[in-house]
Phi, psi and omega in degrees: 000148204257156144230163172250153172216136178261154180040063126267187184228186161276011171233340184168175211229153174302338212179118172273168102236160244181061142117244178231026192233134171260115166230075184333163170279170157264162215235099168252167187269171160266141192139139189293298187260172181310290218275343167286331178299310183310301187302340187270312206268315156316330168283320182284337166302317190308297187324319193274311184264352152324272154359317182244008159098016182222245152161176197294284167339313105008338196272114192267323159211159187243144150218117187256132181254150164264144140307306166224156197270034172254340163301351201284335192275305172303313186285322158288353171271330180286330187306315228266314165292356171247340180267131185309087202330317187278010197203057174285129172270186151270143194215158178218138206216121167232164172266150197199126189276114175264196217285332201226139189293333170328319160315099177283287201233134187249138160232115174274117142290103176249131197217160179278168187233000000 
């Protein structure tokens, strides 16, 4: 089974694909607040799985790390305007320190193509 990769780089690629499985990088945003990070880190998801033939209906599991878990109430209003409603993947949300403190919310995606 062949892969592919997308944007890749020298530390790691934007996007695996594999067979008939996408597995994104994590993806944090830009932004003062939780939810400008989220509308930003969300959007390169949208971006990313196009670039792989697929889209957000499709996303079979999530994992969010926070910096901190008092972002979970913000962060979930923003998920809940972006994610397809008819189409909720599985998901998991842990706190976590990220690579940089600027840095609220991180999200790894894995999706069907």
């Amino acid at each position: 089974m062949s892969i592919k990769r997308i944007e890749p780089g020298v530390r790691m690629s934007g996007a695996v694909v594999h067979g008939n499985t996408v597995y994104l990088a994590g993806q944090v945003g830009d932004g003062e607040t939780v939810t400008e990070q989220c509308k930003d880190a969300l959007g390169e998801v949208d971006r990313l799985l196009a670039a792989a033939g697929t889209d957000k209906s499709k996303i079979l599991q999530t994992i969010i790390y926070l910096s901190d878990m008092s972002y979970f109430g913000e962060m979930n209003a923003a998920w809940e305007a972006w994610v397809d409603p008819a189409n909720t993947p599985a998901r998991a949300t842990s706190e976590a320190k990220l690579a940089a403190p600027k840095y609220k919310v991180e999200f790894v995606v894995t999706a069907a193509i």
